[in-house]
N, C-alpha and C positions, 0 to 999 in steps of 0.2 A: 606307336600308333598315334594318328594325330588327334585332336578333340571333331574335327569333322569326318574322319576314319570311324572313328569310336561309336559315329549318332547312325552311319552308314547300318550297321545291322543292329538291331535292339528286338530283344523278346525281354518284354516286360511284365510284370504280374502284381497286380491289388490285391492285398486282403478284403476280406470282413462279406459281407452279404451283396453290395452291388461294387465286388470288386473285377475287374476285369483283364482278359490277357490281350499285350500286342504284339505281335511280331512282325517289324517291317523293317525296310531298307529304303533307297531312295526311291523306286518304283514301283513297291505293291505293298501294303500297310494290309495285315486281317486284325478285326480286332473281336474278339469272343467274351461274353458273360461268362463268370469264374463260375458261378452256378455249384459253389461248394467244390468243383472239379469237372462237371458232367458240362462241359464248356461246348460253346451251343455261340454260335454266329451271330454277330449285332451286324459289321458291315466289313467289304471289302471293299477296297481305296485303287482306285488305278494313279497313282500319284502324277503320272508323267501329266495326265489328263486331268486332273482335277476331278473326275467322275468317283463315285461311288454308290453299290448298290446295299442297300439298308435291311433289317430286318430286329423284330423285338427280341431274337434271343429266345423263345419258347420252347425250343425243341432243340437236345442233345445232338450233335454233330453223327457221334457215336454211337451206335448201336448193336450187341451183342446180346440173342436173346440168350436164355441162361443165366447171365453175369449182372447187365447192367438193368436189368428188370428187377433184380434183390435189391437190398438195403445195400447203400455204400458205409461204408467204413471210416475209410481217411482220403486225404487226397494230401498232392505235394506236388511242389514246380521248382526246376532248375534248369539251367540257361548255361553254357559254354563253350569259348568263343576255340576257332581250331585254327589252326595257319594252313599254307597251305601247301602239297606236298607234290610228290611227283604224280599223282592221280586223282588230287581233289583240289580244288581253287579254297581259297580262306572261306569259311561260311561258319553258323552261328549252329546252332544247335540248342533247341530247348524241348526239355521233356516234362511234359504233364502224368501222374502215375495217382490212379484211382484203383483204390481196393475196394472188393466188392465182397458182401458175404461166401460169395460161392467161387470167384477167381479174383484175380487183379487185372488191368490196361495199362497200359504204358503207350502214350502219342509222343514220337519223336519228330518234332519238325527239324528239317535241315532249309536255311535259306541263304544263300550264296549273293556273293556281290553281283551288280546287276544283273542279278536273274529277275526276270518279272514272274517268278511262279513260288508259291511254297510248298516245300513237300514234307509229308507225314509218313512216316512207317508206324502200323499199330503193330505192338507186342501183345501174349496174353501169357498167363501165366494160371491155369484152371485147377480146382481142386479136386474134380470128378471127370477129367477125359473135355475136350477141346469143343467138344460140340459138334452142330452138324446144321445145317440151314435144312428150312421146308422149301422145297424148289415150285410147289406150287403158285407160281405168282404171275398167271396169267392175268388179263384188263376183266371188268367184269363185264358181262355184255345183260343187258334187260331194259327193263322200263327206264325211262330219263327222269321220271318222274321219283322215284325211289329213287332218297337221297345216299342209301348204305352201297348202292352198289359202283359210286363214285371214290367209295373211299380206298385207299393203298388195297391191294390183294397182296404185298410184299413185307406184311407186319413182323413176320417170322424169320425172315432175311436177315443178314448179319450187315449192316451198312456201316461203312469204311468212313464218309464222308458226307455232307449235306451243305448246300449251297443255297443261301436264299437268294429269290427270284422275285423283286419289286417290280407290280405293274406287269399283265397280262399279253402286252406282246413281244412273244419271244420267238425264236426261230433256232430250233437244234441239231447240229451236225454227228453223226456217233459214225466214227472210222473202226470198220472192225479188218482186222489181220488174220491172213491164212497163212502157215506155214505149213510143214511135212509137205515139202513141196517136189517131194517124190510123188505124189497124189493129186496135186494142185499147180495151177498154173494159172489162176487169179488171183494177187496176192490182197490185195487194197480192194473192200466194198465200203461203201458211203450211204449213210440212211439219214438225208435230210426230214424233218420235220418240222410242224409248228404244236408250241404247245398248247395245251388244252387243258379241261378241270378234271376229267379223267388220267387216269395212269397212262403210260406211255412206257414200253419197256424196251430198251435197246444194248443190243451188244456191240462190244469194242472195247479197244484199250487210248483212246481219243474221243473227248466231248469239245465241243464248239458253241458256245452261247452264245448269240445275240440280240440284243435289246432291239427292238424302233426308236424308241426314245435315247437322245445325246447324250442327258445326263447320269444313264447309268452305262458302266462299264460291258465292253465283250469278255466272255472271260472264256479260258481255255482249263480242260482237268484233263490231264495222264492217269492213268490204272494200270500202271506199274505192277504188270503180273502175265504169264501165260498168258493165250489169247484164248476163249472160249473151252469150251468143253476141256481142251490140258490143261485147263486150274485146276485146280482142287475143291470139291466140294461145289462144283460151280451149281448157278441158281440159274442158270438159262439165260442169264443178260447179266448185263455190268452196269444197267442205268433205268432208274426210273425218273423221269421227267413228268411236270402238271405246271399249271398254273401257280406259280407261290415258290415252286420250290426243284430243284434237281439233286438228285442223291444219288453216290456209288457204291453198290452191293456184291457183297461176294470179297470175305478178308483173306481168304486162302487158309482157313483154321480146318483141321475135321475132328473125326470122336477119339485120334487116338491118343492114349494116356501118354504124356511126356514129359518129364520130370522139367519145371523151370521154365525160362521166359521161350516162348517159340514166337520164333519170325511171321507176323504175314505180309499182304503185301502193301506197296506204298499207293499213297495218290500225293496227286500235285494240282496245285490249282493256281492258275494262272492269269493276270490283264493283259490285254493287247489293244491293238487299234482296231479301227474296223476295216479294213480292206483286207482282202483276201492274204497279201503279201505282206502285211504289219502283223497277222493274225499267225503267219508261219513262223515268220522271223521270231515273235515271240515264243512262238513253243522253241524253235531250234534253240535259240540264247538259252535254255531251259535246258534245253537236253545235252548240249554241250559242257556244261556243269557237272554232269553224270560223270566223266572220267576225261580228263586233261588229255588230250591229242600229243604227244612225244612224237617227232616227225621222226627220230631217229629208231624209238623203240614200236613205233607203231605203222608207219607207210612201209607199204611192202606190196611190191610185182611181186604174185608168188607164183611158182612152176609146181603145179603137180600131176604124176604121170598116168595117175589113176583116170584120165578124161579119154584115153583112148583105149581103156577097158583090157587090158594087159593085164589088173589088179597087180596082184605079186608074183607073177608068171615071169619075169625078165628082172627082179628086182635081185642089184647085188653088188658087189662095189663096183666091178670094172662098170655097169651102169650107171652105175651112178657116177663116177668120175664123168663118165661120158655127158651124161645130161649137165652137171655142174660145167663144165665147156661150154655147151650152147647159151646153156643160162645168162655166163657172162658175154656170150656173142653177141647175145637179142637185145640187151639192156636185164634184165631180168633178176632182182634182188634178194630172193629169196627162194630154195629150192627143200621141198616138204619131202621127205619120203612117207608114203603111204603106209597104210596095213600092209605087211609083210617084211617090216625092217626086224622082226623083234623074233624070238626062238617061238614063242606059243602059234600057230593057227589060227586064224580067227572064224565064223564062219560062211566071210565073204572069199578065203583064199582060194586060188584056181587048183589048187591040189585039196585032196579029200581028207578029213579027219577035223577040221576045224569048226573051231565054237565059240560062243562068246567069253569072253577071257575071265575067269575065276580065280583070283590070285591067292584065296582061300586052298584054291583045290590044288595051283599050278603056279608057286612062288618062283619058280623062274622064268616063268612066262612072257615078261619085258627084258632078258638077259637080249643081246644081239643073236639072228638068226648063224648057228655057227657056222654053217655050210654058205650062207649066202654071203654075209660078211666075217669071214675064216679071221681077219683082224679086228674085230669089233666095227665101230665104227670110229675112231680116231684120223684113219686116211681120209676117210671122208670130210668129219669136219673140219678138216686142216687143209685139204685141200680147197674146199668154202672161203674158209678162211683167206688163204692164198690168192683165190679168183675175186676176191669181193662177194659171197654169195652166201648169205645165213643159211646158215642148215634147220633145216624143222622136222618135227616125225610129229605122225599121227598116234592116239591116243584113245583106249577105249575101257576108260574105268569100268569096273567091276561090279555089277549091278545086284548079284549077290548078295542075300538077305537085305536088302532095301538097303545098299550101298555100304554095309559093314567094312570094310575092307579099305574105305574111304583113306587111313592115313598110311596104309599100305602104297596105294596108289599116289598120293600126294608124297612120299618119301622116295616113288621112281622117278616123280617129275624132278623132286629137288635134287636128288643124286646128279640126272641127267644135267642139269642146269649148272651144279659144283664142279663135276665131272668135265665138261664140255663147252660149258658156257653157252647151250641152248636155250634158248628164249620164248620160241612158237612150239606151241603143242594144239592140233588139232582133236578137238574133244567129239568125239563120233559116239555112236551107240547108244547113248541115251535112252532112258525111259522113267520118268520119274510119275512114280504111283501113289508116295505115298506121303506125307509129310514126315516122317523120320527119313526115308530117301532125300529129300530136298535139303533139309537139313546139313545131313554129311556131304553131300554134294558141294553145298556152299563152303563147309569146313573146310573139304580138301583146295578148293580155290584160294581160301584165304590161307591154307597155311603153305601153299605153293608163291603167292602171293608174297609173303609175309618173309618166305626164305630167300625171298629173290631180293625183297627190297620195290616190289614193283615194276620189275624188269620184264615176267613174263607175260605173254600175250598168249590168250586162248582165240582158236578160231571157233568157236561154239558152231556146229554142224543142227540145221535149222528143218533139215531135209526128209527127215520121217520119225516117229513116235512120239510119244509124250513128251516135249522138250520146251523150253524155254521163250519162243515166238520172241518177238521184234524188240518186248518194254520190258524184260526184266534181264534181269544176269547183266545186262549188257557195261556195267562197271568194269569186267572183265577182260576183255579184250572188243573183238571182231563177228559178225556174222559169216559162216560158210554156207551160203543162198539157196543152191540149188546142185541137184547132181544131172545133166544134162551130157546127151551121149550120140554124136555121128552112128554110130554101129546101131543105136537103136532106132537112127530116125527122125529124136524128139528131139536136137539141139534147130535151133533155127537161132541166128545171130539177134534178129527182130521180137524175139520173145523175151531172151534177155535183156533186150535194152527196154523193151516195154516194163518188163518187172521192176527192171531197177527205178526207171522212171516213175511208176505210180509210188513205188515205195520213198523216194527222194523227196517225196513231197513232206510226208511225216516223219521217216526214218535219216537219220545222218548218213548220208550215205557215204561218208568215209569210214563207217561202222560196217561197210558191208563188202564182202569178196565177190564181183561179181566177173564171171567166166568165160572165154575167148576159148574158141578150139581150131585143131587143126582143118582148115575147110579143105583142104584136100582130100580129104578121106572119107571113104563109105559114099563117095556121087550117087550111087547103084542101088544106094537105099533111100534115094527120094524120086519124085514124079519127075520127070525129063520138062516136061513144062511147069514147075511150082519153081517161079521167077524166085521167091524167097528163102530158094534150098543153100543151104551156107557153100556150096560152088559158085553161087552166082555176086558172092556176095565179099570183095576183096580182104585179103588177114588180115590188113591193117585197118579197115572201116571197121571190122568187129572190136579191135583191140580198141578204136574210138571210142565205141559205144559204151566201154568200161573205164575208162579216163575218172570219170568223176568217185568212181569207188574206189575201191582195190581192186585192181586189174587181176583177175586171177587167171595163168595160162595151163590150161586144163587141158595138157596131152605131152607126150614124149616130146621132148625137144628134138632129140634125134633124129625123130622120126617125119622132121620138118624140109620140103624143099627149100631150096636157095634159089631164091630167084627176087625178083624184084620186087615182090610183095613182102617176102622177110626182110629185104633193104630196107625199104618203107617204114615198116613197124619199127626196125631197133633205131631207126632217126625221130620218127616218134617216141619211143620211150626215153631217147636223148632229149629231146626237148621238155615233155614230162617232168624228167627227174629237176630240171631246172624251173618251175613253177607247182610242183605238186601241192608242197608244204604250203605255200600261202592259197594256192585256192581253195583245198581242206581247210584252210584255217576259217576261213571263210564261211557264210551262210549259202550253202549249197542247195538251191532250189530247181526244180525242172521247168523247162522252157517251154515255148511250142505248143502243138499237138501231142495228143497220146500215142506212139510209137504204135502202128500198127500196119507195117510193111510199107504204105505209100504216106508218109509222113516226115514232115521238117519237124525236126524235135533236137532236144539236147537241155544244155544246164546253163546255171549261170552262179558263180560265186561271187557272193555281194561282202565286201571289207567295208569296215567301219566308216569307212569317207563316202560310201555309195557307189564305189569303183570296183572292182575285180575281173571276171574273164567269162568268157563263153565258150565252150564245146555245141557245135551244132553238128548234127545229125543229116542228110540229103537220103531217104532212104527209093526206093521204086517205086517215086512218083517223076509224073513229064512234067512236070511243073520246074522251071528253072527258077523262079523266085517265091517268096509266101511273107506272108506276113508271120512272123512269128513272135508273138506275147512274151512278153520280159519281164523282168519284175523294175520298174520305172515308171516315175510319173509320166502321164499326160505330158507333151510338151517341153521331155529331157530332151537335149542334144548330148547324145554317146559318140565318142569317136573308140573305132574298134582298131587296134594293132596287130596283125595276123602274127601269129608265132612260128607257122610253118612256112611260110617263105618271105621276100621281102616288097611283098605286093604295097601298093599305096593304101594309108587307112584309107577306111571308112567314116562317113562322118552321116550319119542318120541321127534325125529326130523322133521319137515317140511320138504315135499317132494319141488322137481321142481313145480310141480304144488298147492302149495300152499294148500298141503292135511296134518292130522294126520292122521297112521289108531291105528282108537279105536273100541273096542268093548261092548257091553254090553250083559248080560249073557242070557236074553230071550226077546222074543216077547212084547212091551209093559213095559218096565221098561225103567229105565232112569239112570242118576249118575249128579254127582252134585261135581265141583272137586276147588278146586284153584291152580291158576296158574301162576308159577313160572318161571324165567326163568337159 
């Protein structure tokens, strides 16, 4: 490592009484009062910018009531540096660890090369049960006059983090996340405010600061946890913002007794610039840190057959041989067998007796179904093999005694993996209640993880119960979005591209599976005039609309006409497959309009030179041209190179308002371009 490699990431630490800690890189500098250990914010540094916002250091960052209200004890600081691997980039790592009469803390910050964010995981380690937050922490409403009812209502809160906040005009952005999105179909709410001397209490797992004044920084914080109500212990919000100051509440701790250090959850705090597009680009740089992108172990077209509600009604090998065919017909890289490849029932199967899988009660329960697959399944993945087509199965650990059973189930994945060299496991079923359930949850990830080498990918299934939401786990693999279904009605091609769309903005959306179905099917279950019923609406425009994610083909391949719309799509995923890897690589932002049936909309992956590509969208509007919002200055000249045929570029210049106008030829198609500067 070179002497300017070496100054690139530095967490440093003073002794004695005004000794103080730093931890920065070339981009974000924090610097904290040692404060004996109960380290407490002087200033954060936007380096690229020269800005930084200031504060005296009076008030502990940290706060646990219970713990850090006792007398401390000791404290201690270590710092060390990590390389980097097939899942994490080189980044630093320094832990600050404060004993307290009544437990101990442990602040591990990770900051990674050009990240502009630093992130913290708090530990605790209790000597009488984890504690429990007072969730009363409504604003106080009375006289203005009475100074007491201005002050925090959130004293009793467990706060994660504190940010100081120089100089009174601020303006605050809080993004909160819906999943169990078997229920929902809003994914992304936004609660701009300004602040004030009063409390302000907002949910989300995204905060957005901005100053008026130039010289101090915008700054961005993640809360790296469940989203709302599925944390643990949650206090009703994730943020209280005033005048002075912004703090994140709610560490994912509760009262139950657990022997040793228990995980909660992280925050990250982040500089950007101030424009809406420097401000994303930095959280993405950020989040993209979270787990190295492997185009080989991680892009995947998957095929699963469960979208045309079959469940395990048809599942079996001569089946499946058969969908592995079309698979590699369409383009299609990856084909999942659902619930019902495995001997146990579960109790989504179309046959009666099924439950959710207790491997406590039913240890052969993940053995192959004997009657469906009479040879295991070795033809199967050999046959994959043979077509170019990963095999994957679905997966429903054991929820039994708050996940007991954990290295039971992490010892079928690893078998599976030894055995067959499978790689993707869709993790379905979830319900995490409890913090020893989370716990082993995480253990069996990591020792499934751990036996692979980093080879396995989880689709983490987002789509009902207590489970995980958009900001944690996601070290792990992939998001599974949404279960969306012709038979019921509720798939509309324009939903999912809406979804994915709001979610792109925050979420990586190469993080996420989002889903194309057979539109041929169930006509008979929508309005004859609902212009946006997925009949009207071509296979290949829908399979557009998931281009910038993972394309996920949610229905029997088999069960697919041949006709010119499946031409279409498998020369689309031929082209795909020949730019996917770099515009995932890319800062993947959404363009346009918000997808809402009569809308020009779509993505745009920005690479490091300010170059990359665009997917647009033309959905059921008459409008043959629009202005559609980019992420480019004022007064760029882009030239666009179309990848789907050999049309002449395009050579537009960005408007004042940060517009191209482009057009596409009809209702319902799309263009697919790169882009040049």
């Amino acid at each position: 490592m070179s002497g300017n490699e070496q100054k690139s990431l530095q967490a440093v630490q003073s002794g004695g009484i005004a000794g103080i800690l730093v931890i920065s890189n070339d981009r974000i500098r924090r610097v904290w009062k040692w404060n004996d250990g109960r380290i407490a914010t002087v200033s954060i540094d936007d380096l690229l910018r020269g800005v930084s916002v200031q504060s005296d250091g009076a008030v502990p960052d940290v706060s646990i009531p219970g713990i850090t209200d006792g007398p401390l004890v000791s404290a201690s600081f270590s710092s060390t540096e990590h390389a980097a691997t097939n899942l994490l980039p080189r980044h630093r790592e320094a832990v600050v660890e404060t004993v307290y009469e009544k437990g101990s803390l442990r602040q591990v910050f990770r900051l990674f090369e050009n990240s502009p964010a630093i992130e913290m995981t708090l530990w605790m380690r209790s000597v009488s049960g984890l504690g429990s937050s007072d969730t009363a922490c409504s604003s106080a409403r009375g006289a203005v006059e009475d100074p007491t009812l201005l002050k925090s209502g959130a004293a009793s809160v467990p706060m994660l983090d504190r940010l100081p906040l120089d100089g009174v005009h601020w303006t605050a952005l809080s993004v909160e996340f819906h999943d169990a999105t078997d229920h929902c179909n809003n994914l992304v709410e936004e609660h701009p405010v300004r602040l004030y001397r009063a409390d302000t209490f907002l949910s989300g797992n995204l905060l957005f600061l901005a100053p008026l004044k130039t010289t101090s920084p915008n700054l961005f914080v993640v809360k790296e946890s469940p989203g709302g109500a599925a944390q643990l212990d949650w206090c009703g919000h994730d943020f209280r913002v005033r005048i002075g100051a912004a703090e994140v509440h709610g560490c994912g701790f509760t009262d139950e007794e657990i022997d040793g250090w228990v995980r909660g959850y992280s925050c990250a705090v982040g500089v950007s610039g101030r424009s809406e597009t420097e401000r994303l680009v930095a959280l993405r740089l950020y989040q993209k840190c979270l787990r190295k992108m492997d185009p080989v172990r991680d892009n995947m077209v998957m095929m699963n057959t469960w979208g045309d509600r079959a469940r395990d009604g048809r599942l079996c090998e001569s089946f499946a041989l058969g969908e592995i065919a079309v698979a590699r017909q369409l383009g299609i890289t990856h084909f999942q067998l659902d619930d019902g490849w495995q001997k146990g029932l579960s109790h989504n199967s179309a046959f009666q007796g099924g439950s959710f899988p207790d491997l406590a009660r039913m240890p052969d329960f993940w053995e192959p179904h004997p009657e469906r697959f009479p040879n295991g399944l070795a033809p199967v993945v050999e046959c994959g093999r043979q077509q170019g087509v990963t095999i994957c199965l679905w997966f429903n650990p054991s929820s039994a005694n708050d996940y007991a059973a954990w290295q039971q189930d992490a010892d079928v994945m690893i078998s599976l993996y030894r055995k067959f060299g499978l790689t993707v496991f869709k993790i379905d079923g979830v319900t995490v209640e409890s913090k020893r359930g989370e716990i082993r949850l995480r253990k069996m990830f990591d020792a499934v993880v751990e036996a692979s080498g980093g080879e396995v990918v989880f689709n983490l299934d987002v789509t009902a119960g207590r489970r995980f939401g958009f900001h944690y786990f996601g070290e792990y693999g992939n998001l599974f979005m949404e279960n969306r279904y012709t038979d019921w009605g509720n798939w509309y091609p324009s939903w999912t591209f809406r979804n994915l769309w709001d979610l792109a903005k925050y979420v990586p959306p190469e993080r996420i599976q989002a889903e194309f179905l057979n539109n041929a099917r169930n006509g008979d279950k929508y309005a004859d005039d609902d212009e946006l019923a997925p009949k009207n609406v071509p296979f290949d425009t829908a399979l557009a609309m998931t281009l910038a994610a993972q394309p996920l083909a949610w229905f029997e391949g088999t069960g697919l006409v041949r006709n010119a719309q499946f031409d279409t799509a498998k020369r689309v995923l031929e082209i795909y497959s020949g730019f996917s890897q770099a515009f995932h690589a890319g800062v993947v932002l959404p363009i346009g309009e918000e997808p809402g049936g009569r809308s020009v909309s779509g993505f745009q992956s920005l690479d490091d030179e300010g170059r990359g590509w665009i997917i647009l969208v033309r959905e059921a509007t008459a409008e043959p041209e629009a202005n559609v919002r980019v992420h480019a200055s004022p007064g760029t000249t882009l030239t666009l190179v179309s990848l789907l045929d050999s049309s002449e570029s395009i050579k537009r210049t960005v408007d004042r308002d940060g517009c191209l106008r482009l057009s596409l030829p009809g209702q319902w198609t799309y263009g697919i371009w790169r882009v040049e500067r």
